[in-house]
Backbone as CSV, one residue per row, in Angstrom:
resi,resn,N_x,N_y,N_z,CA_x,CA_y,CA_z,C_x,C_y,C_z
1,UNK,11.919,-108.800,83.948,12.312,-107.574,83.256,11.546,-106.355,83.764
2,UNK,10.345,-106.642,84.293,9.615,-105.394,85.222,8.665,-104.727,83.957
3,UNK,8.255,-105.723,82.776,7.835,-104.876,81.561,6.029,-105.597,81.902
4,UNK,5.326,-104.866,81.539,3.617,-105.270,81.493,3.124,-104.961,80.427
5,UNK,3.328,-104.243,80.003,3.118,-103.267,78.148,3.645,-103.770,77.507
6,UNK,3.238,-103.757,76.151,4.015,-104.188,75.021,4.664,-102.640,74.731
7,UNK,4.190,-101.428,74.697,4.404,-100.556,74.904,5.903,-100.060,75.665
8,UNK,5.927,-100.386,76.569,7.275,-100.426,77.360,8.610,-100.636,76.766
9,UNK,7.835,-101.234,75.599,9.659,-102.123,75.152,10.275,-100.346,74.364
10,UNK,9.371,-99.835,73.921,9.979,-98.407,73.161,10.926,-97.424,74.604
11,UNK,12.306,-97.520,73.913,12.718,-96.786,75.167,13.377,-97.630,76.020
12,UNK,13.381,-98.456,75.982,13.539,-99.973,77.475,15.583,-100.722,76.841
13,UNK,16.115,-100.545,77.598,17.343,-100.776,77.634,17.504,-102.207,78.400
14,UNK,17.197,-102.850,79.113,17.977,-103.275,80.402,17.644,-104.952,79.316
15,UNK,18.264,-105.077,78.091,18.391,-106.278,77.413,20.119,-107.215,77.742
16,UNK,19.510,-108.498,78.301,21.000,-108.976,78.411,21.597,-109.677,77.232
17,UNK,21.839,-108.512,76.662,23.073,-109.133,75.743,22.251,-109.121,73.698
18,UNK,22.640,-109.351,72.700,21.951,-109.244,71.720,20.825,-110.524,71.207
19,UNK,20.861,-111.407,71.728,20.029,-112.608,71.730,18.577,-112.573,72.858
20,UNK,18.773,-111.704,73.598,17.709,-111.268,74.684,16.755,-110.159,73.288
21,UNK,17.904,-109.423,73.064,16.908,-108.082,72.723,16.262,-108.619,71.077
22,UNK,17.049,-109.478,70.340,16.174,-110.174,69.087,15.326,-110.746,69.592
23,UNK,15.386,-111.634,70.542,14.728,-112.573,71.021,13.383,-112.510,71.054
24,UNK,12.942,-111.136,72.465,11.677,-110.354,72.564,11.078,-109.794,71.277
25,UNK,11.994,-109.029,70.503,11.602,-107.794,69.347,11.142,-108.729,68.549
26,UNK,11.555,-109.604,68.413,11.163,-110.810,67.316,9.604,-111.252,67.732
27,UNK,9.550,-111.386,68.993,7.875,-112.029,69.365,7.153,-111.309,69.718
28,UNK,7.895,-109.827,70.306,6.710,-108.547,69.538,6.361,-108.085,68.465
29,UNK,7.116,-107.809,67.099,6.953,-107.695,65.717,6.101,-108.779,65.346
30,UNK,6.435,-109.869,65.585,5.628,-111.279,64.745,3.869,-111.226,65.545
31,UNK,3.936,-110.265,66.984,2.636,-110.416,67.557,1.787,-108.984,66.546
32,UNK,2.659,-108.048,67.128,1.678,-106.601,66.456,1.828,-106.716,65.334
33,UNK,3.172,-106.750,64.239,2.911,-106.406,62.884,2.416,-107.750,61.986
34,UNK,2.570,-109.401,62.018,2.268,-110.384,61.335,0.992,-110.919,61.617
35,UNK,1.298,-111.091,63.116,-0.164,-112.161,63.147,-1.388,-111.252,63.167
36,UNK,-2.481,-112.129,62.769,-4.184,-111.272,63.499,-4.553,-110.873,62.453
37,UNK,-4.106,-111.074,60.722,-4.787,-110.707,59.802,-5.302,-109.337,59.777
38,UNK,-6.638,-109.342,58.937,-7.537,-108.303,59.369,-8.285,-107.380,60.473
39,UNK,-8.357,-106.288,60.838,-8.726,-105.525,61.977,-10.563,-105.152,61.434
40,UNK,-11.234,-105.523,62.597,-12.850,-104.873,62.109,-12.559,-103.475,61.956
41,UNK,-11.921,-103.118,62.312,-12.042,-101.119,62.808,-11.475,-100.464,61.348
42,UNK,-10.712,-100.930,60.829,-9.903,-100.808,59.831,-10.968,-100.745,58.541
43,UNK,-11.372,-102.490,58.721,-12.630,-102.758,57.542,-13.717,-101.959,57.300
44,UNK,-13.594,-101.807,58.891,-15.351,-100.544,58.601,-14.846,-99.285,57.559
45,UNK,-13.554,-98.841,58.420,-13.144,-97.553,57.739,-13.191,-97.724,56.288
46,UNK,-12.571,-98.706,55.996,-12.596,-99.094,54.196,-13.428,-99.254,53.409
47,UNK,-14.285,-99.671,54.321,-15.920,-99.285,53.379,-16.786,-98.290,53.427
48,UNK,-16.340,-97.578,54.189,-16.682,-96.146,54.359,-16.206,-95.129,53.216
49,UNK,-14.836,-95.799,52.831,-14.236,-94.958,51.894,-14.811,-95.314,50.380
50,UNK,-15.059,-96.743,50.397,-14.728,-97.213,49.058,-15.833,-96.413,47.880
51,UNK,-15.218,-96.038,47.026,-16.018,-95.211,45.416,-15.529,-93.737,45.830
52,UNK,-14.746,-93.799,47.034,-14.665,-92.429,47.187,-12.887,-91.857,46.974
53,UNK,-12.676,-90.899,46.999,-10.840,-90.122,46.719,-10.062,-90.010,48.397
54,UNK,-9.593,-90.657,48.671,-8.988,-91.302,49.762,-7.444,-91.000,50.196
55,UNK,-6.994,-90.387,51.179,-5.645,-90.956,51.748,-5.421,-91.074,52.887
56,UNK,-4.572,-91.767,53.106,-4.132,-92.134,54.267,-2.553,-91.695,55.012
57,UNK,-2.565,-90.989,56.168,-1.207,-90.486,56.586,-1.654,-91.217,58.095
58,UNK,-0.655,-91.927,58.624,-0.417,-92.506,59.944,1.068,-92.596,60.364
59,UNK,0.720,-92.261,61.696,2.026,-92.748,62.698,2.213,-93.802,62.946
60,UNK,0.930,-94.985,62.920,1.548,-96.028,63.223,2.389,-96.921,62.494
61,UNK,3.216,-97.945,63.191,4.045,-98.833,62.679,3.891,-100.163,62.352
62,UNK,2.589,-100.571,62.279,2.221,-102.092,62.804,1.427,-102.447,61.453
63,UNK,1.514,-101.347,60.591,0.514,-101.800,58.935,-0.290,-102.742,59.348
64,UNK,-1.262,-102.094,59.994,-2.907,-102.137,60.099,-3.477,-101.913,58.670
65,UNK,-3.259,-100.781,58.521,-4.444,-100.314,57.100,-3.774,-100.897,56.100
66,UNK,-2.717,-101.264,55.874,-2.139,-102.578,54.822,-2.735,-103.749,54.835
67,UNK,-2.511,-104.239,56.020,-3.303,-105.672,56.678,-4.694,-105.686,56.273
68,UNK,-5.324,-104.843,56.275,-6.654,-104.707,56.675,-7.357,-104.445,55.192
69,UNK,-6.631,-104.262,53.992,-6.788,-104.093,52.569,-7.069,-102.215,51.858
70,UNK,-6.197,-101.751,52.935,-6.077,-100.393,52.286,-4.528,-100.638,50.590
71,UNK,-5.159,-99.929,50.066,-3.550,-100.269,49.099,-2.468,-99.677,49.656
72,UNK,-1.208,-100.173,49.217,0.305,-99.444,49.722,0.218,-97.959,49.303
73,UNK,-0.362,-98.339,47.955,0.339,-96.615,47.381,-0.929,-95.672,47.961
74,UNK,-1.573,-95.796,48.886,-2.296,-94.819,49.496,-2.303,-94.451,50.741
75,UNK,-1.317,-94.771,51.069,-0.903,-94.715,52.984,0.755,-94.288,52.565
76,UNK,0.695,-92.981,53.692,1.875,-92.782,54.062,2.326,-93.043,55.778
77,UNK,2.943,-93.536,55.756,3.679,-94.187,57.172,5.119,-93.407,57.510
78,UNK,4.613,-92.020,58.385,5.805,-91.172,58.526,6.532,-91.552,59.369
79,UNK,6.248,-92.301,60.164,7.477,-92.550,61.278,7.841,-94.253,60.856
80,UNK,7.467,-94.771,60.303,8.243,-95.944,59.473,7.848,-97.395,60.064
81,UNK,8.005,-98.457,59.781,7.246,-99.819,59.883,8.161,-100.500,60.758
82,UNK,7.861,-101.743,61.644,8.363,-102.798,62.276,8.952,-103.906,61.569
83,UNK,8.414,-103.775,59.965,8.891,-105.199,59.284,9.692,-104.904,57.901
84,UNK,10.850,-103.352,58.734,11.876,-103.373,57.760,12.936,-103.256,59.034
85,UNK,14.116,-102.845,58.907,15.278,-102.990,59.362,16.299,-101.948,58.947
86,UNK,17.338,-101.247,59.270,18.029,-100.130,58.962,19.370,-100.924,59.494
87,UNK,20.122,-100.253,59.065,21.941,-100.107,59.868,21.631,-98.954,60.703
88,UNK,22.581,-99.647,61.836,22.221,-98.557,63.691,22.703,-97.571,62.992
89,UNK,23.587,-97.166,62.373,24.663,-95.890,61.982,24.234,-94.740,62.051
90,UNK,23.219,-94.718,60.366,23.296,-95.877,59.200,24.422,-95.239,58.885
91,UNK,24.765,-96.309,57.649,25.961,-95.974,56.580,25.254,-96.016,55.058
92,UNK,24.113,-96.138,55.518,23.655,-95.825,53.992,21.951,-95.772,54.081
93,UNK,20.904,-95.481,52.714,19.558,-95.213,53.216,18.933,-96.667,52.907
94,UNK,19.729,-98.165,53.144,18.893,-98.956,52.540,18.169,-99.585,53.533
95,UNK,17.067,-100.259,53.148,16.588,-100.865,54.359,16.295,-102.683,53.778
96,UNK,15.641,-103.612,54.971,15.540,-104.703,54.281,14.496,-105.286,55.120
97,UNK,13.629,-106.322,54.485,12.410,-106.762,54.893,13.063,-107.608,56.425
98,UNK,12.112,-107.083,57.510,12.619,-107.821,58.688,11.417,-109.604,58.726
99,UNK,10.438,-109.573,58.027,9.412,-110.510,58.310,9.748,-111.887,58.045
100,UNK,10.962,-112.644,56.943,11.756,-113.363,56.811,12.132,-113.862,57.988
101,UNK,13.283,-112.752,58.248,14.069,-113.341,59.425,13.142,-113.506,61.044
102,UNK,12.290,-112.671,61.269,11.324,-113.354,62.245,10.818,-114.584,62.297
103,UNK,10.166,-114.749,61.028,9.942,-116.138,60.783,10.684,-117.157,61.826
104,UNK,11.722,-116.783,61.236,13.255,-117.806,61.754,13.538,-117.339,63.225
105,UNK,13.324,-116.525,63.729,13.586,-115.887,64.522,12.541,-116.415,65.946
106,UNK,11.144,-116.782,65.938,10.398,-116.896,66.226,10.390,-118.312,66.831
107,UNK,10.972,-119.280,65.909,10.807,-120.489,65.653,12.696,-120.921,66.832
108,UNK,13.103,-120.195,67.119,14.822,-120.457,67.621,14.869,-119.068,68.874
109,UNK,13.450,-118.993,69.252,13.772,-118.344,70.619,13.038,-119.320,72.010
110,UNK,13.808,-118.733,73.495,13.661,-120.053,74.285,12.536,-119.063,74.435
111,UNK,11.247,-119.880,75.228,10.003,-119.409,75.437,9.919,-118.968,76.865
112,UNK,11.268,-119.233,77.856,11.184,-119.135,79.172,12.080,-117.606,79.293
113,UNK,12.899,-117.660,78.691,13.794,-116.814,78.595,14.063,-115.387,77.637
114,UNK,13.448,-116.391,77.013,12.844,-115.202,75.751,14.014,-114.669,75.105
115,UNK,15.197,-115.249,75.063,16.610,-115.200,74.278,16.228,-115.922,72.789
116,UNK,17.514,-115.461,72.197,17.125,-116.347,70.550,18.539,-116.851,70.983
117,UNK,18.176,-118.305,70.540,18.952,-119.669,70.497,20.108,-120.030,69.428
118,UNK,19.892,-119.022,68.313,20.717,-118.963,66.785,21.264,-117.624,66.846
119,UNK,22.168,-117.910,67.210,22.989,-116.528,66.855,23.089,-115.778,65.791
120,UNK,23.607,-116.395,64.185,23.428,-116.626,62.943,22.145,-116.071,62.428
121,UNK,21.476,-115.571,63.305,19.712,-115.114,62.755,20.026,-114.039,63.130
122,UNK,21.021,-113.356,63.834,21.182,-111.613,63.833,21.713,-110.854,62.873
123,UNK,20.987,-109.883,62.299,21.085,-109.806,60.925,22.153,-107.980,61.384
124,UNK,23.191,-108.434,60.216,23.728,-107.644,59.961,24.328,-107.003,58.713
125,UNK,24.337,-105.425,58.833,24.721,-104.420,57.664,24.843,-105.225,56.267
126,UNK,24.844,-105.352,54.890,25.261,-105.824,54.288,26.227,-104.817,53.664
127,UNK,26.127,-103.663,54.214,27.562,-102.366,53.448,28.479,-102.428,54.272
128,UNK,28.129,-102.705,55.608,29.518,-101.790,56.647,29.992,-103.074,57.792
129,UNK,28.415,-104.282,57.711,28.923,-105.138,58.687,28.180,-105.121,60.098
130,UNK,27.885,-103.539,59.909,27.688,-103.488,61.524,26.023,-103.512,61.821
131,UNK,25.671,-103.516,63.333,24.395,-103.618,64.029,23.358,-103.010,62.801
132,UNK,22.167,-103.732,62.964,20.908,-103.344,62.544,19.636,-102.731,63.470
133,UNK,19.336,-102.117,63.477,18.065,-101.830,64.305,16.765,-101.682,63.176
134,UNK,15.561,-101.155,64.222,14.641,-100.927,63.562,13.792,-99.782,62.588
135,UNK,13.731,-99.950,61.714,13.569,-98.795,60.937,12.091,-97.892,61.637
136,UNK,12.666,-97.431,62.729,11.495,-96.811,63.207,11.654,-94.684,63.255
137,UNK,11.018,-94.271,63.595,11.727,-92.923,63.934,11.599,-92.648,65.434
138,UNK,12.845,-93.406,65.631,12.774,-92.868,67.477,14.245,-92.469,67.273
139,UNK,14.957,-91.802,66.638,16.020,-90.575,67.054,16.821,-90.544,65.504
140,UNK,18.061,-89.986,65.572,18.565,-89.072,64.481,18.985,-90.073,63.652
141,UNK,19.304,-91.068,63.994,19.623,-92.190,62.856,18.351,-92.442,61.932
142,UNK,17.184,-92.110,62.180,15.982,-92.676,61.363,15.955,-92.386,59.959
143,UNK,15.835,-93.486,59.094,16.605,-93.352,57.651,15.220,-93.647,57.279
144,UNK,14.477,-92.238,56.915,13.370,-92.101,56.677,12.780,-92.151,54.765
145,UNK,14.104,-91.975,53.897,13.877,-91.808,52.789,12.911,-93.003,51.839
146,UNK,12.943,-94.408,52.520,11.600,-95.293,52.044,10.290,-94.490,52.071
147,UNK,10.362,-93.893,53.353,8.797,-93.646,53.769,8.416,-92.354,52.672
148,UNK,9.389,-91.405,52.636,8.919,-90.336,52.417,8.817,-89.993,51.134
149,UNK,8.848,-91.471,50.608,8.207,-90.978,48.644,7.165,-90.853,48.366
150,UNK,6.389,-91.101,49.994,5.032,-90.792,49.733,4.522,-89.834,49.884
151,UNK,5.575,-88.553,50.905,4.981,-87.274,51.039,4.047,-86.782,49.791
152,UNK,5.092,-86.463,48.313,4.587,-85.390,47.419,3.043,-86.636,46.807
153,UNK,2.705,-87.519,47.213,1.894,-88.185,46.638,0.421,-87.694,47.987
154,UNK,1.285,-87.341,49.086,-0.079,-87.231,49.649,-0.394,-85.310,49.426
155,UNK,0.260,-84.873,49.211,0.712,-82.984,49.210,-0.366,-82.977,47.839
156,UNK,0.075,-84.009,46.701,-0.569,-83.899,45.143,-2.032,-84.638,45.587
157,UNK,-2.645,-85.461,46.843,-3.770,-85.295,46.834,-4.255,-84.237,47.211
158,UNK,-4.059,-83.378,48.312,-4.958,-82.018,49.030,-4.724,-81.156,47.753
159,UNK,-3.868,-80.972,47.176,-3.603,-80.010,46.019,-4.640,-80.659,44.810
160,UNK,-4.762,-81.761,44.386,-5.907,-82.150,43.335,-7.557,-81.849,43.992
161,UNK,-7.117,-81.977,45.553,-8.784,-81.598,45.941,-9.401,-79.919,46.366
162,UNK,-8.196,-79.720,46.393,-8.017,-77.869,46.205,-8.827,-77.091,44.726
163,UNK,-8.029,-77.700,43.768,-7.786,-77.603,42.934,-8.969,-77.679,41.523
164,UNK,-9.912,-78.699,42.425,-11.239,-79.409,41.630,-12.406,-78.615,43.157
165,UNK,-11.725,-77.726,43.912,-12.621,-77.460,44.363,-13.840,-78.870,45.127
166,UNK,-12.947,-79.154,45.547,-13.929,-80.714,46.240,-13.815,-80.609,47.507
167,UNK,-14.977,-81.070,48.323,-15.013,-81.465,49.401,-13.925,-81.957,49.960
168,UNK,-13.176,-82.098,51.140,-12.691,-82.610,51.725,-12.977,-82.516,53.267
169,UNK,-12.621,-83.921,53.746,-13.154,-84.411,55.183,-11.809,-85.108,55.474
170,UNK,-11.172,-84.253,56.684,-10.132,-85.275,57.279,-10.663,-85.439,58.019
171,UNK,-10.237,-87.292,58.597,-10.697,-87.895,59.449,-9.384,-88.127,60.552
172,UNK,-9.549,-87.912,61.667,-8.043,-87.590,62.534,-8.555,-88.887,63.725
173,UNK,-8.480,-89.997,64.074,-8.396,-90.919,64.842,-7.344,-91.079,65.724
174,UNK,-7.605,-90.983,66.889,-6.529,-91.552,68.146,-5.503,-90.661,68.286
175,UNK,-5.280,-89.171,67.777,-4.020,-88.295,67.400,-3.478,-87.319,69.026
176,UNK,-2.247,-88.303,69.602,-2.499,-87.424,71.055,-1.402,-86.781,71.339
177,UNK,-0.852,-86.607,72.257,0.535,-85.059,71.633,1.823,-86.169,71.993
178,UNK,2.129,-87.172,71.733,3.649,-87.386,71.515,4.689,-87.333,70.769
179,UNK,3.497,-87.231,69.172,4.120,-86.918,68.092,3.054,-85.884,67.382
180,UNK,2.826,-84.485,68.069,1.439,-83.977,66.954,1.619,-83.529,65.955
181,UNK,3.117,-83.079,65.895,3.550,-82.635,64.332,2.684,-83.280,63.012
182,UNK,3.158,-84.502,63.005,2.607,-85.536,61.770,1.199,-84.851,61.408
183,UNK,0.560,-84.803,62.065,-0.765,-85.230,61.943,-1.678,-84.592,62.601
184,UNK,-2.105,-84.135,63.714,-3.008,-82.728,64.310,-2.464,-81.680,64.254
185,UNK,-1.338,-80.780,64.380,-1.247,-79.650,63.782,-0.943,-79.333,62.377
186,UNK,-0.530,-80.697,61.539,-0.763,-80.650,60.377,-1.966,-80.211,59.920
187,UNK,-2.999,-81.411,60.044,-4.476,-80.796,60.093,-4.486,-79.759,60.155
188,UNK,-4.197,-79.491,61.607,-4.941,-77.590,61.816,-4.613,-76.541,61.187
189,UNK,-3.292,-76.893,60.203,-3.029,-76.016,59.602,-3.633,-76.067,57.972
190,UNK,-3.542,-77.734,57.434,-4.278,-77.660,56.242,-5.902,-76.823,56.497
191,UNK,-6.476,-77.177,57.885,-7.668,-76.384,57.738,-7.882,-74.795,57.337
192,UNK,-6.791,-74.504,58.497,-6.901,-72.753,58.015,-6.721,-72.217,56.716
193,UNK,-5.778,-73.307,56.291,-5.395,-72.325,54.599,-6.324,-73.245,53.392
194,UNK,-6.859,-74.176,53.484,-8.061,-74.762,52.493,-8.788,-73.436,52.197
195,UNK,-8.939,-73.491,50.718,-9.993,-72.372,50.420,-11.416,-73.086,49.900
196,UNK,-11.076,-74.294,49.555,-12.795,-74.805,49.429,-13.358,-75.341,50.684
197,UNK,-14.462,-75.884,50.506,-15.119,-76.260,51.379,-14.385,-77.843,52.139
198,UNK,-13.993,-77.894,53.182,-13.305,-78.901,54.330,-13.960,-78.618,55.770
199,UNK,-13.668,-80.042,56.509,-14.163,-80.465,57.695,-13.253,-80.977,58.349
200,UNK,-12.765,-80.706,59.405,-12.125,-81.903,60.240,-12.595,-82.304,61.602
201,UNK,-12.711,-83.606,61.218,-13.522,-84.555,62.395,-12.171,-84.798,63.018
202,UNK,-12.302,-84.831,64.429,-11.203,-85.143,65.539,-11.956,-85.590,66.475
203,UNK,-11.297,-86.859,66.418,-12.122,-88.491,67.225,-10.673,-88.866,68.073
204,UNK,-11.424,-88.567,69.701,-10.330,-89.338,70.656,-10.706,-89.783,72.136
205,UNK,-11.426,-90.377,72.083,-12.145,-90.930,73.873,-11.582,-90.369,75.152
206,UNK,-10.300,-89.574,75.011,-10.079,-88.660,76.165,-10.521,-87.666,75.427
207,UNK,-11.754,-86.510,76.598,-11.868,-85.487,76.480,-10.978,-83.991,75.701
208,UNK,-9.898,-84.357,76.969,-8.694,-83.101,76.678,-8.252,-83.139,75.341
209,UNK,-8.493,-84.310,74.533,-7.562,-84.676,73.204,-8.569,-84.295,72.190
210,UNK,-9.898,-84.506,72.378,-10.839,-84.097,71.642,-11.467,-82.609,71.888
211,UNK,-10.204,-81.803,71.192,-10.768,-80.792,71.064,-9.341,-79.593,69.893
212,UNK,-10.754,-78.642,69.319,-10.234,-78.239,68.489,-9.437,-76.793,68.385
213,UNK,-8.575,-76.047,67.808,-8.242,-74.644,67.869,-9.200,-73.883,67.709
214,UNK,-8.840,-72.689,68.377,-10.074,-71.621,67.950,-10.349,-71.224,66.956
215,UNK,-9.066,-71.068,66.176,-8.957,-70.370,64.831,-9.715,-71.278,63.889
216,UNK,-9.988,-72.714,64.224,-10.655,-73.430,62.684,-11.903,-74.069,63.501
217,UNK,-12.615,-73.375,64.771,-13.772,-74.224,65.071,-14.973,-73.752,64.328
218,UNK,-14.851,-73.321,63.305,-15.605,-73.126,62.034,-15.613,-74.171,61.403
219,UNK,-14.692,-74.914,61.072,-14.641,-75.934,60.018,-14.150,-77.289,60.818
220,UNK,-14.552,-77.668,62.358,-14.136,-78.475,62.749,-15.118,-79.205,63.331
221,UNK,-15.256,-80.504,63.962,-15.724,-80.849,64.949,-15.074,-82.065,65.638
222,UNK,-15.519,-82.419,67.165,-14.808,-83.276,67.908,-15.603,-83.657,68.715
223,UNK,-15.096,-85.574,68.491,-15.860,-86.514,69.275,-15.077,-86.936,70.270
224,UNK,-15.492,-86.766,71.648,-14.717,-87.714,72.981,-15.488,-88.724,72.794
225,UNK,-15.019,-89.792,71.831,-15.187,-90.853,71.509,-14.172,-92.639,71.139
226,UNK,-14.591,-93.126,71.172,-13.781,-94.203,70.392,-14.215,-94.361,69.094
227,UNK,-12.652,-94.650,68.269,-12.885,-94.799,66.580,-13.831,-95.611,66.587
228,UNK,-14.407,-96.798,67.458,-15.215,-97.704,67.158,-16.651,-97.178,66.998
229,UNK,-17.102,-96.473,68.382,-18.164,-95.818,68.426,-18.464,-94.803,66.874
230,UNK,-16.988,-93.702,66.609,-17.508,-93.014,65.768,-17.782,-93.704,64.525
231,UNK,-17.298,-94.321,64.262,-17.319,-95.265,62.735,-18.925,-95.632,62.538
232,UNK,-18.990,-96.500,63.380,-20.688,-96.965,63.919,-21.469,-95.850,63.396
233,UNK,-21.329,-94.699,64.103,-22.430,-93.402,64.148,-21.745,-93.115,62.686
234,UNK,-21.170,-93.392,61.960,-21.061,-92.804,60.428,-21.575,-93.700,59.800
235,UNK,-21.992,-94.680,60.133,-22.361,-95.889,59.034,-23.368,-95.910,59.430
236,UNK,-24.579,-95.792,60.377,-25.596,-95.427,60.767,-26.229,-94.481,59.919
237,UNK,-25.348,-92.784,59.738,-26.275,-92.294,59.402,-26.035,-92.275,58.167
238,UNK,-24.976,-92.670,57.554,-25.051,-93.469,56.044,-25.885,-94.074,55.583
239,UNK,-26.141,-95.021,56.238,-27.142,-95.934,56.015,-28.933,-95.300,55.987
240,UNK,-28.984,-94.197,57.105,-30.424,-93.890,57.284,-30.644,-93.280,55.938
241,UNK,-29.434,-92.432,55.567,-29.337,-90.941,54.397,-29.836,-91.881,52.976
242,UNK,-29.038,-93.152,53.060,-29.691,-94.159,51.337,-30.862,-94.349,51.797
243,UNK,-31.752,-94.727,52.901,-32.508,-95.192,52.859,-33.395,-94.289,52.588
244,UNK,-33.557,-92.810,53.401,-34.007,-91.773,52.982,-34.302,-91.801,51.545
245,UNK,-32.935,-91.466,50.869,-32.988,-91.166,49.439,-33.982,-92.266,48.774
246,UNK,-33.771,-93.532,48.939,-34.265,-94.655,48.490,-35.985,-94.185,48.254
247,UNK,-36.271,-94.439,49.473,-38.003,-93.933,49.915,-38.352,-92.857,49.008
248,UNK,-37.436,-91.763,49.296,-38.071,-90.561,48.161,-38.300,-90.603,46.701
249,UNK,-37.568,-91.366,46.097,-37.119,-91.803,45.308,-38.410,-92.818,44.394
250,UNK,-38.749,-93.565,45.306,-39.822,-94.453,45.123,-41.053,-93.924,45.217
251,UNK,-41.137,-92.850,46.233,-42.331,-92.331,46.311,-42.434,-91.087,45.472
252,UNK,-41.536,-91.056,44.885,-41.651,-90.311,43.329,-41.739,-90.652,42.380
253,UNK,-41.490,-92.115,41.903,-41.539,-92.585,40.790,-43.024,-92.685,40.175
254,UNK,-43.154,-92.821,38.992,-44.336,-92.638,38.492,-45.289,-94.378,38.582
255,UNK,-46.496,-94.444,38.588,-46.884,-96.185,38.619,-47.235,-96.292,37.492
């Protein structure tokens, strides 16, 4: 097929026939979005957060921060998940769990060929009949209305932290221009118009990506880093800051 990436398959046409293209999608979904449990990178982040007022907005599709024990109702997933399913059309906004039929799917593909062996496992429309694809947002069919009940839930957090006058710290990981709408010029714009006190950290191991507008390098900063590295250096100096406190603390107490 001339493919080396798992990456590649976004975009990639040259499938023979509909048992080729379940076939693969099936043992890429069951690789990125099912198997592998928990992510360390994820965990760190989660304990970084935990006792604290939290959300989560991502592009990705592979529910990591689900997997990894973030809750549902605190992640919004704007461009939409691998382990639901749409009508190609659509003919309507419903969608349906794809992780079932992988299952099955997984288990009835040839391993040489990488075709699915059951025809009967290609799941189709239950309104109109016709083709299913993936509920992803890669063009105008993307039947986004699952995802986006989470917008006013993430809009009613920055507005409750506005609002109480609280700190806020966005944390912007891996954000590089294929899709920056979502999510870095979002940022850059919640920065400029925040009237309390906010930070935005922008973490991305290419240079060119780690870096901020002029207009908010007041309230910004940026690591040419990996999420791994930066996480580390936050839990570090987390850790030094209790211990600090700890010591002072003790060496104040009365004997």
């Amino acid at each position: 097929m001339g493919l080396n990436q798992r990456y590649h398959l976004i975009g990639f046409d040259g499938y023979e026939g509909e048992e080729h293209f379940w076939g693969i999608w099936a043992n890429h979904v069951y690789t990125v979005r099912i198997a592998g449990g928990k992510f360390e990178l994820y965990q760190k982040l989660l304990k970084l957060v935990q006792g604290k007022e939290y959300f989560v907005k991502t592009t990705n599709a592979d529910g990591m921060f689900e997997r990894s024990g973030f809750p549902k109702e605190k992640i919004f997933t704007v461009q939409g998940d691998h382990c639901t399913l749409q009508c190609k059309t659509p003919c309507c906004d419903d969608v349906i769990d794809f992780i079932p039929i992988v299952m099955e799917m997984v288990k009835h593909t040839d391993p040489i060929t990488q075709k699915l062996t059951d025809k009967t496992l290609i799941p189709k429309c239950s309104h109109c009949g016709g083709e299913m694809t993936f509920n992803l947002r890669a063009g105008d069919n993307f039947v986004e209305a699952p995802f986006m009940k989470q917008q006013p839930v993430f809009k009613n957090f920055l507005k409750k932290a506005e609002q109480t006058h609280g700190k806020l710290l966005l944390l912007e990981f891996g954000v590089g221009m294929s899709t920056p709408v979502h999510i870095r010029y979002l940022f850059d714009d919640i920065v400029s118009k925040y009237t309390s006190d906010i930070l935005l950290a922008r973490v991305n191991p290419q240079k060119k990506l780690a870096s901020c507008s002029e207009y908010i390098k007041d309230k910004s900063v940026c690591f040419d880093a990996t999420s791994f590295q930066t996480l580390n250096w936050m839990e570090k100096y987390l850790n030094d800051e209790s211990n600090e406190s700890n010591e002072s603390n003790e060496s104040g107490s009365p004997s």
